[in-house]
N, CA, C and O atoms as a Tripos MOL2 file, in Angstrom:
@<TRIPOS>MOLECULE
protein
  228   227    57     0     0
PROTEIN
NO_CHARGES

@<TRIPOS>ATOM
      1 N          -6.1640   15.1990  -62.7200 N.3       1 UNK1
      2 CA         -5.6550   15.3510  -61.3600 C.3       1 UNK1
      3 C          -4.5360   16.3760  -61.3030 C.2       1 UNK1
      4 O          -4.7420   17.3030  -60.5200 O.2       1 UNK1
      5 N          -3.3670   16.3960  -61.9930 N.am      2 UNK2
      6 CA         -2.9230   17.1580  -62.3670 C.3       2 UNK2
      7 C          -2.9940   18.7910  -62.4440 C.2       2 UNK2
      8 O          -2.1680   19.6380  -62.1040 O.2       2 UNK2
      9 N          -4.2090   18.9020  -62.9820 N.am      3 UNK3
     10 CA         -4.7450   20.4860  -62.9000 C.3       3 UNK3
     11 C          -5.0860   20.7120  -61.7760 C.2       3 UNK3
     12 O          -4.2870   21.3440  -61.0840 O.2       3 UNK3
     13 N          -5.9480   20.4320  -61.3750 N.am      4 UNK4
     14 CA         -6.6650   20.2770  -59.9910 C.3       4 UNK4
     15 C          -5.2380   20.3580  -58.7570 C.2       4 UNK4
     16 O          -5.4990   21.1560  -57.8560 O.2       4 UNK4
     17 N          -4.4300   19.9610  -58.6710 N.am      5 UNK5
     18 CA         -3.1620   20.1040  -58.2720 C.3       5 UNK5
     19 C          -2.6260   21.3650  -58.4420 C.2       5 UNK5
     20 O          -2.3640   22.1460  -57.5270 O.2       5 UNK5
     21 N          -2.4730   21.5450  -59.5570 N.am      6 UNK6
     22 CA         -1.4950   22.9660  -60.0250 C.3       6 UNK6
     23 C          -2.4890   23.9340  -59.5840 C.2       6 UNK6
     24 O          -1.8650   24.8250  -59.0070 O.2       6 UNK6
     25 N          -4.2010   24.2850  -59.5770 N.am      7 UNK7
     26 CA         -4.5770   25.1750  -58.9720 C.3       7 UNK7
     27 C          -4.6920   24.8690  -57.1620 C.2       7 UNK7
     28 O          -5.2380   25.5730  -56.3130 O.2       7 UNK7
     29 N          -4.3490   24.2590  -57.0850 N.am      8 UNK8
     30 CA         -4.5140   24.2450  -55.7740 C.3       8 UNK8
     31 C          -2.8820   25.0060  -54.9260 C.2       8 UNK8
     32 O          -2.7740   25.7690  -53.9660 O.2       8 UNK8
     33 N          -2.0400   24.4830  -55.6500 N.am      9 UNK9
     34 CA         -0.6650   25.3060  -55.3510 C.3       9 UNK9
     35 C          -0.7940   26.5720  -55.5240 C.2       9 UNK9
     36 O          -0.2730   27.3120  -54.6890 O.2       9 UNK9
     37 N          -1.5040   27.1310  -56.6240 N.am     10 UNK10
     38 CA         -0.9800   28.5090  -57.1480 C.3      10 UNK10
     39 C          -2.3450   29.3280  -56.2600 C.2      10 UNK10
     40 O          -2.3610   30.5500  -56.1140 O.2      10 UNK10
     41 N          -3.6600   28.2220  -55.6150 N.am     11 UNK11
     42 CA         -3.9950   29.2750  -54.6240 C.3      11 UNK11
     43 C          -2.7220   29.3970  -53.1380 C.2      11 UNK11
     44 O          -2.6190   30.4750  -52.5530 O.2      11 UNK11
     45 N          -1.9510   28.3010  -52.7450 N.am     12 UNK12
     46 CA         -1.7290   28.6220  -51.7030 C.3      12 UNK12
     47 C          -0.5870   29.4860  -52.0670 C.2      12 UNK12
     48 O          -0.1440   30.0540  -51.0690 O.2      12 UNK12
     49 N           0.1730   29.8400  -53.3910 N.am     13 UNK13
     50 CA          0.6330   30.8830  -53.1130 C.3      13 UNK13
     51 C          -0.0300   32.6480  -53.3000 C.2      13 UNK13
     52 O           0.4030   33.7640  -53.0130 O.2      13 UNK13
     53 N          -1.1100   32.1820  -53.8460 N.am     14 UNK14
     54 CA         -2.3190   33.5550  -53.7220 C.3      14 UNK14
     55 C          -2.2840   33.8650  -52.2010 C.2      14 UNK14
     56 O          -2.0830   34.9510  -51.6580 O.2      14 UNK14
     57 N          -2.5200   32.6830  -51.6590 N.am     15 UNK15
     58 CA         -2.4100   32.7170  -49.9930 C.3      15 UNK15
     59 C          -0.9780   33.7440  -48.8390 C.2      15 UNK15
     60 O          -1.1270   34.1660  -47.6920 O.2      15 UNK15
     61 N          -0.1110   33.8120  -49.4670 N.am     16 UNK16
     62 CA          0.7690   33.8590  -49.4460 C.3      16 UNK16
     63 C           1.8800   33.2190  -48.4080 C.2      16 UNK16
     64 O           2.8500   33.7530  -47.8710 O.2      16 UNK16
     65 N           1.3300   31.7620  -48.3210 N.am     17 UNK17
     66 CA          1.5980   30.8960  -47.2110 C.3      17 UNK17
     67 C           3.3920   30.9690  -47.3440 C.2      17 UNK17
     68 O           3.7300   31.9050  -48.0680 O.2      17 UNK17
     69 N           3.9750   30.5680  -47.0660 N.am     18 UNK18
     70 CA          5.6770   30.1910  -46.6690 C.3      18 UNK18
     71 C           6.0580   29.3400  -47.3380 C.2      18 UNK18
     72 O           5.5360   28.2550  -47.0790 O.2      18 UNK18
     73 N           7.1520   29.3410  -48.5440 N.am     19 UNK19
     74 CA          7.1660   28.6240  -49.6290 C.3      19 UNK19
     75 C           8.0610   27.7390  -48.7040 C.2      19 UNK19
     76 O           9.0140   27.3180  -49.3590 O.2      19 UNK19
     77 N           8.0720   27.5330  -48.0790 N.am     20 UNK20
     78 CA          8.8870   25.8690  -47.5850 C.3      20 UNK20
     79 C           7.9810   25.4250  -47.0460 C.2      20 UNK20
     80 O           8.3440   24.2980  -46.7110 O.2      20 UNK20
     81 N           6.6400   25.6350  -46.6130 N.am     21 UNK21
     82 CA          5.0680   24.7810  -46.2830 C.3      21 UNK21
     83 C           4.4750   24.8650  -47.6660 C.2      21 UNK21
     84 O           3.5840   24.0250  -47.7940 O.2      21 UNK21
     85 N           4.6780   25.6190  -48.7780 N.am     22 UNK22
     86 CA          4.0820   24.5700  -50.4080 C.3      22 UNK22
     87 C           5.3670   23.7700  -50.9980 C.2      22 UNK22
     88 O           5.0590   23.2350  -52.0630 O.2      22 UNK22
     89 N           6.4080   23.5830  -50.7100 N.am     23 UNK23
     90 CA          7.3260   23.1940  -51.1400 C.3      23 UNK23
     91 C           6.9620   21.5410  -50.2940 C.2      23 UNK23
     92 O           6.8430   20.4990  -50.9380 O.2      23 UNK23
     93 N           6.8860   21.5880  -49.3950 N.am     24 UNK24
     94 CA          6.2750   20.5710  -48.3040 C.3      24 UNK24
     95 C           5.0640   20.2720  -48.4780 C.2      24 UNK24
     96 O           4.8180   19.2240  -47.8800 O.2      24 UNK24
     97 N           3.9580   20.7860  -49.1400 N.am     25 UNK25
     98 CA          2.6660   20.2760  -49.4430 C.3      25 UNK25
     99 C           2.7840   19.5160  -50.8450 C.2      25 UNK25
    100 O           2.0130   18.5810  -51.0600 O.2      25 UNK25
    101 N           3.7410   19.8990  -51.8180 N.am     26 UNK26
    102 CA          3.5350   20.0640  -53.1890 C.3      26 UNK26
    103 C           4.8530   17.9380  -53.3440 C.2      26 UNK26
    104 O           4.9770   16.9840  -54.1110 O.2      26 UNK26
    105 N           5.4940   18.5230  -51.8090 N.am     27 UNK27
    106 CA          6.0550   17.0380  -52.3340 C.3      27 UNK27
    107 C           7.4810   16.6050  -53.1190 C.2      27 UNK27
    108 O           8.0350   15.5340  -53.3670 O.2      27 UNK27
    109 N           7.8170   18.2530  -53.4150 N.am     28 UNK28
    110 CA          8.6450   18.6120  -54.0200 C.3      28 UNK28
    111 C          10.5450   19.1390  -53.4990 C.2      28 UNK28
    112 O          10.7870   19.9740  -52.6270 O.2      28 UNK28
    113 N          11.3310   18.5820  -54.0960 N.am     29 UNK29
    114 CA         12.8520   18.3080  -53.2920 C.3      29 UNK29
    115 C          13.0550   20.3220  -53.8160 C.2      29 UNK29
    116 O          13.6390   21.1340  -53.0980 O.2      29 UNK29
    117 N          12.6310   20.5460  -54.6980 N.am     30 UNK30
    118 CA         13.8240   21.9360  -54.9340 C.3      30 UNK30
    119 C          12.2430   22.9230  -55.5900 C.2      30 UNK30
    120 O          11.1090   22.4610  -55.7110 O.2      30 UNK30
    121 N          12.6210   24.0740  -55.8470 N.am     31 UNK31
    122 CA         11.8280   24.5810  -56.3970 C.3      31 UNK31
    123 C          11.6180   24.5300  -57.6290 C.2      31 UNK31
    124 O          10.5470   24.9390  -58.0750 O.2      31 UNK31
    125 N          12.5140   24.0590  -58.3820 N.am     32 UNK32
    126 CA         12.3770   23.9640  -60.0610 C.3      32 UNK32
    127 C          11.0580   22.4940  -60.0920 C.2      32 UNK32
    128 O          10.7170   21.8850  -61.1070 O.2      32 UNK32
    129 N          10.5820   22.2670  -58.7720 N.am     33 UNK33
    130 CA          9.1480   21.1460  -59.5440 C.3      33 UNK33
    131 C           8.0510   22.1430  -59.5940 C.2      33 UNK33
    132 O           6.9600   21.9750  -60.1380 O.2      33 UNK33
    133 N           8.5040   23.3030  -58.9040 N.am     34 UNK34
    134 CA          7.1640   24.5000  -59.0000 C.3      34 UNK34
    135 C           7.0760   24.8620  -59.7120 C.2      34 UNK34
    136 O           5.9030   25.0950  -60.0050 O.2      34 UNK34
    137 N           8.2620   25.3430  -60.8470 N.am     35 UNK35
    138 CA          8.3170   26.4250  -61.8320 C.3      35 UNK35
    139 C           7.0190   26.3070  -63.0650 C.2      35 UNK35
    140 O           6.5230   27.2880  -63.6190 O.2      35 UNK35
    141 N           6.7280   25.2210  -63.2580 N.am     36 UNK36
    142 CA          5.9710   24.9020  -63.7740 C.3      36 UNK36
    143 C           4.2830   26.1630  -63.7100 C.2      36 UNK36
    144 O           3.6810   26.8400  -64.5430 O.2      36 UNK36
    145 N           4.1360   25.8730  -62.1940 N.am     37 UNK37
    146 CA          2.8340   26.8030  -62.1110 C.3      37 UNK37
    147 C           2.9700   28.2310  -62.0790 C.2      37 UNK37
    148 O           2.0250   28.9430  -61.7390 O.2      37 UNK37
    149 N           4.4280   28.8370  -62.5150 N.am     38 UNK38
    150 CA          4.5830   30.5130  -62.0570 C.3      38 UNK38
    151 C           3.9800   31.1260  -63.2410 C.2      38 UNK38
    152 O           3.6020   32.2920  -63.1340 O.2      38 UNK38
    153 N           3.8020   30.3880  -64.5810 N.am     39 UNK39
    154 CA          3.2360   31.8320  -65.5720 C.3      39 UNK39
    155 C           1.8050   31.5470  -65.0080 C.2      39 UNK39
    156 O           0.9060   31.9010  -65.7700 O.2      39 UNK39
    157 N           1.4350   31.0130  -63.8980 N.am     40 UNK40
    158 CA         -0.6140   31.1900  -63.6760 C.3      40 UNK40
    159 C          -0.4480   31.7970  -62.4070 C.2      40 UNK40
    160 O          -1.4270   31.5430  -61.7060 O.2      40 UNK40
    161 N           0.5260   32.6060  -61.7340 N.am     41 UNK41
    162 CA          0.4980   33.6470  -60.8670 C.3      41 UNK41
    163 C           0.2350   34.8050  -61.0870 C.2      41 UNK41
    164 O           0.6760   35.3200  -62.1140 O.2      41 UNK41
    165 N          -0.4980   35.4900  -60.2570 N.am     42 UNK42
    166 CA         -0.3790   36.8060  -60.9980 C.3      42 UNK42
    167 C           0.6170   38.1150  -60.7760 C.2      42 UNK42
    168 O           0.6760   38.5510  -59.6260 O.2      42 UNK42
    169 N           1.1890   38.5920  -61.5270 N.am     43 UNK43
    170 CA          2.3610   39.6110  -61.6070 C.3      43 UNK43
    171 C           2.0980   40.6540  -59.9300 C.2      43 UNK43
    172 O           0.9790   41.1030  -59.6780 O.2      43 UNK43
    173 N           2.9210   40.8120  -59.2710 N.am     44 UNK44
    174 CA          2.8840   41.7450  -58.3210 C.3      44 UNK44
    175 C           3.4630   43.3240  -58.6880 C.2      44 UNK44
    176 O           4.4120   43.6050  -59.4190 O.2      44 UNK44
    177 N           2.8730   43.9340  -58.1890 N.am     45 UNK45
    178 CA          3.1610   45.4020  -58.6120 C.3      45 UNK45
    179 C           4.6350   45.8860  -58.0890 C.2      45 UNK45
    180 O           5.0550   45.1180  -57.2230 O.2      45 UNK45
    181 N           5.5320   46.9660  -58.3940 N.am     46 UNK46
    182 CA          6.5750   47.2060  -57.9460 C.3      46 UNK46
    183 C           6.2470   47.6940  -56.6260 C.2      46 UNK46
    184 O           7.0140   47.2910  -55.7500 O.2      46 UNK46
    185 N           5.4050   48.3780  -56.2880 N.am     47 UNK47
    186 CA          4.5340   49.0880  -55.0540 C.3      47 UNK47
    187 C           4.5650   48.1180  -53.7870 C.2      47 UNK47
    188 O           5.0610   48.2350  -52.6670 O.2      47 UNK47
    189 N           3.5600   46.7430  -54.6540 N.am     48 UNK48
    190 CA          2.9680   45.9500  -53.1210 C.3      48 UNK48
    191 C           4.2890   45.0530  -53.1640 C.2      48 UNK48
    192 O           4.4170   44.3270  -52.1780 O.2      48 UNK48
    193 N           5.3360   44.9690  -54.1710 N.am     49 UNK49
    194 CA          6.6020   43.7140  -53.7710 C.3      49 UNK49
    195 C           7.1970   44.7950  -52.4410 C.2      49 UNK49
    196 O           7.1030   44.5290  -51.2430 O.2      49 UNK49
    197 N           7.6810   45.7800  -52.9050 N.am     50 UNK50
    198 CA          8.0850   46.9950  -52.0170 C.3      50 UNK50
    199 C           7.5470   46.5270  -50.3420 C.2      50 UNK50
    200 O           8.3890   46.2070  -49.5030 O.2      50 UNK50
    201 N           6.1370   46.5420  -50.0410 N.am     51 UNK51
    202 CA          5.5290   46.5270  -49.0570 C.3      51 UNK51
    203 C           5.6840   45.3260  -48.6210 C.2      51 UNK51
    204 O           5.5590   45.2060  -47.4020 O.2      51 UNK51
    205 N           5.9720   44.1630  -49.3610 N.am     52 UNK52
    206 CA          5.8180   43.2580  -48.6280 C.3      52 UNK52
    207 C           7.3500   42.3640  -48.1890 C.2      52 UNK52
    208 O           7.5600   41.4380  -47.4050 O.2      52 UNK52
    209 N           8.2230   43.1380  -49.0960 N.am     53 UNK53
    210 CA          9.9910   42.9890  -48.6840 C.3      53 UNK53
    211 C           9.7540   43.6440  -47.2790 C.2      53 UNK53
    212 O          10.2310   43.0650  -46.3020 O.2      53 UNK53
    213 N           9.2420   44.4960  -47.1520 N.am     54 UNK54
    214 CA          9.6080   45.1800  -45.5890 C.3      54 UNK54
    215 C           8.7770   44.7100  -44.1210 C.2      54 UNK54
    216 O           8.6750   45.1780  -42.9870 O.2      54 UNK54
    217 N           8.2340   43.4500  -44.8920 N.am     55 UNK55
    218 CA          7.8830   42.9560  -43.8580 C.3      55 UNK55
    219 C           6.0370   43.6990  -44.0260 C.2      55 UNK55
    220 O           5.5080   43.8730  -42.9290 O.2      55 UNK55
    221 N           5.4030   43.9840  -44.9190 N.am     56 UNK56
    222 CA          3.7240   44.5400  -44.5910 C.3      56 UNK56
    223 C           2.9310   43.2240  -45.1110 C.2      56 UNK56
    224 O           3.1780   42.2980  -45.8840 O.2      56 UNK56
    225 N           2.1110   43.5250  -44.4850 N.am     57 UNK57
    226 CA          0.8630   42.3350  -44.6210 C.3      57 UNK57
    227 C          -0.1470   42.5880  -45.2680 C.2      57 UNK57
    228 O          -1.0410   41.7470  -45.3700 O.2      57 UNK57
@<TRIPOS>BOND
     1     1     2 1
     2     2     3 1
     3     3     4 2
     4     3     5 am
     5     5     6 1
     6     6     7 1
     7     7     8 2
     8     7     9 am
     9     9    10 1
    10    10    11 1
    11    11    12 2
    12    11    13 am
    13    13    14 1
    14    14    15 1
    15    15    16 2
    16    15    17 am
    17    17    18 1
    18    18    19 1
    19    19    20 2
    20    19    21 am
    21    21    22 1
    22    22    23 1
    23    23    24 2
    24    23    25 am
    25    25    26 1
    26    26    27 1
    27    27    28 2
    28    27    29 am
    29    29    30 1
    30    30    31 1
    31    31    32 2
    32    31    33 am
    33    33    34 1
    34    34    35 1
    35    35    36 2
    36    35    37 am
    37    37    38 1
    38    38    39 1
    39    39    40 2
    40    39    41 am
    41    41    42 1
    42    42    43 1
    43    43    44 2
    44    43    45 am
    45    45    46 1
    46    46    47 1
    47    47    48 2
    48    47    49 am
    49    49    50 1
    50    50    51 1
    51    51    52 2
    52    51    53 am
    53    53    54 1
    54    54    55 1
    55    55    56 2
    56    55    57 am
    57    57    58 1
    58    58    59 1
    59    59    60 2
    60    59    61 am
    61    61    62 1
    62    62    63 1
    63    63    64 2
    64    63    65 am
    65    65    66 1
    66    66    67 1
    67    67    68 2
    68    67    69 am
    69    69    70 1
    70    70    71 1
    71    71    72 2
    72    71    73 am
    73    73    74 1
    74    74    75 1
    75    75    76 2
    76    75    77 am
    77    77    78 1
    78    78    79 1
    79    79    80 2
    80    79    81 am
    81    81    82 1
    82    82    83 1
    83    83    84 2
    84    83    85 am
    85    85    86 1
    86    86    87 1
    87    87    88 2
    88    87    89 am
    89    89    90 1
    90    90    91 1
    91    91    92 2
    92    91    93 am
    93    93    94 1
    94    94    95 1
    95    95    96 2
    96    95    97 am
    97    97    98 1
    98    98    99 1
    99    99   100 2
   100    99   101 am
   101   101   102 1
   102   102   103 1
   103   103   104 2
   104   103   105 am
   105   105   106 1
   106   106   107 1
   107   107   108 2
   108   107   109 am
   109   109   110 1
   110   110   111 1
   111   111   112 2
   112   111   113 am
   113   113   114 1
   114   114   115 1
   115   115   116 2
   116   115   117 am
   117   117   118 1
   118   118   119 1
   119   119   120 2
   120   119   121 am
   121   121   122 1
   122   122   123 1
   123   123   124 2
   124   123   125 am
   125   125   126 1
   126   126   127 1
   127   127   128 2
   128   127   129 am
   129   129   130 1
   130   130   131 1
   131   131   132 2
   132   131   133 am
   133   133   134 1
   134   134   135 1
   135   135   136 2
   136   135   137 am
   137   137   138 1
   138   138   139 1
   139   139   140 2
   140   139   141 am
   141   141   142 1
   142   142   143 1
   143   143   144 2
   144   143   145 am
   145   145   146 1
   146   146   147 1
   147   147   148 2
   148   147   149 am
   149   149   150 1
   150   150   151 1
   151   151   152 2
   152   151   153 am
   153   153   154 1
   154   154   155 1
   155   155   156 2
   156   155   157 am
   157   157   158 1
   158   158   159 1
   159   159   160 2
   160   159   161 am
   161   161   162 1
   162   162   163 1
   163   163   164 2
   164   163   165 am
   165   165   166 1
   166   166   167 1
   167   167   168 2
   168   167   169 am
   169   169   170 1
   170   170   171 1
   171   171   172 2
   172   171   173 am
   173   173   174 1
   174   174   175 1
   175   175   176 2
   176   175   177 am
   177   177   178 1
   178   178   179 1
   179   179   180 2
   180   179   181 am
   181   181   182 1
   182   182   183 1
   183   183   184 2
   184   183   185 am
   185   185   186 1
   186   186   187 1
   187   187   188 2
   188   187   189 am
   189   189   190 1
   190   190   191 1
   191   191   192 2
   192   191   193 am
   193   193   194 1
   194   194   195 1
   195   195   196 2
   196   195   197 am
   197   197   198 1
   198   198   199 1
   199   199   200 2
   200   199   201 am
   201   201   202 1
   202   202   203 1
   203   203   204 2
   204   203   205 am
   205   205   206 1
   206   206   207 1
   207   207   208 2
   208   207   209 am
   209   209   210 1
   210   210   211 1
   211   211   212 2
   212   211   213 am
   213   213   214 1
   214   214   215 1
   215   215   216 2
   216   215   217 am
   217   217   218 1
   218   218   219 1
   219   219   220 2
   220   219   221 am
   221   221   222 1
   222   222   223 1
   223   223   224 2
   224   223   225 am
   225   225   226 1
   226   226   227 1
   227   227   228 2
@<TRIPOS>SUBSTRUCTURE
     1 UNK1         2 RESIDUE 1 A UNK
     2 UNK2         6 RESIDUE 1 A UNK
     3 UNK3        10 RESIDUE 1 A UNK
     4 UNK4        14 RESIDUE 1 A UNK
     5 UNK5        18 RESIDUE 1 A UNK
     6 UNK6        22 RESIDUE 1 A UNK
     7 UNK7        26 RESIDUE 1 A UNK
     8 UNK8        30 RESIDUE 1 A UNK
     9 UNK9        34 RESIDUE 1 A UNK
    10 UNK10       38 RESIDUE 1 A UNK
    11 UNK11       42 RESIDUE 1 A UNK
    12 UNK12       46 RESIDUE 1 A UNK
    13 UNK13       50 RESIDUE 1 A UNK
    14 UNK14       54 RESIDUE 1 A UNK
    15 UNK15       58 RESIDUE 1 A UNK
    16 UNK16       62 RESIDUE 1 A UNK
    17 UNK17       66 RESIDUE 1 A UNK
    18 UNK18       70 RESIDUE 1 A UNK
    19 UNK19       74 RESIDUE 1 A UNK
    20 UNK20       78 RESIDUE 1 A UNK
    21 UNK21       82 RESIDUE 1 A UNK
    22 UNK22       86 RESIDUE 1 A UNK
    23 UNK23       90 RESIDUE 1 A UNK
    24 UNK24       94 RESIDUE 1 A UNK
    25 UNK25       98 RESIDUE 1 A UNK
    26 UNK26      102 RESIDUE 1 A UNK
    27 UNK27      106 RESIDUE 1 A UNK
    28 UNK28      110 RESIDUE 1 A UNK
    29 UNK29      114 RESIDUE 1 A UNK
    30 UNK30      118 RESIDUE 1 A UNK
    31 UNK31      122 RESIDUE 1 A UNK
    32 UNK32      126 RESIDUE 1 A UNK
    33 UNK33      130 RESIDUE 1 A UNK
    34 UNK34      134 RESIDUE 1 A UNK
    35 UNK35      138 RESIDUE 1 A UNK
    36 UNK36      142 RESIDUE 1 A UNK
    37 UNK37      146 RESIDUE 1 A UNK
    38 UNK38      150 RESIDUE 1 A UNK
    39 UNK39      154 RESIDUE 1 A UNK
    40 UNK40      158 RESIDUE 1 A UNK
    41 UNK41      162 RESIDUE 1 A UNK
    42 UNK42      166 RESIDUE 1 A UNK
    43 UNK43      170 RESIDUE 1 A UNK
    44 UNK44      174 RESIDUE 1 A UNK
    45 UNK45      178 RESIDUE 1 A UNK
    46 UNK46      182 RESIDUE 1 A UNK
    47 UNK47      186 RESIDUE 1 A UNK
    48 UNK48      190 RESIDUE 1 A UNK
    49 UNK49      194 RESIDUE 1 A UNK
    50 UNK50      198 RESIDUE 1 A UNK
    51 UNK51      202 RESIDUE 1 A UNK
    52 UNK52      206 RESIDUE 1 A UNK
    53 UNK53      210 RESIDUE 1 A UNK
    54 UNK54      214 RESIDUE 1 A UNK
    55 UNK55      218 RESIDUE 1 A UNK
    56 UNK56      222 RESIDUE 1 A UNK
    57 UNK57      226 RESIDUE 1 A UNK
């Protein structure tokens, strides 16, 4: 159950939903219960972090 869990978080941040609605799905008081699933994210480029600090979709 467990796994099945952790991929289900790390799609909704593929999603790139609003980390206080997975923070709120996941059940979780702080973000250190997430940290857990960040090495199965995948790395963002310096390019698209760029684009998406400024607000691009």
């Amino acid at each position: 159950m467990g796994r099945v869990r952790s991929t289900w978080l790390v799609e909704l941040f593929v999603e790139r939903l609003p980390i206080t609605v997975i923070v709120a799905a996941a059940g979780v008081d702080t973000l250190h219960g997430l940290s857990r699933i960040l090495p199965f994210l995948d790395p963002v480029s310096a390019d698209e972090a760029a684009r998406l600090l400024r607000g691009g979709k």
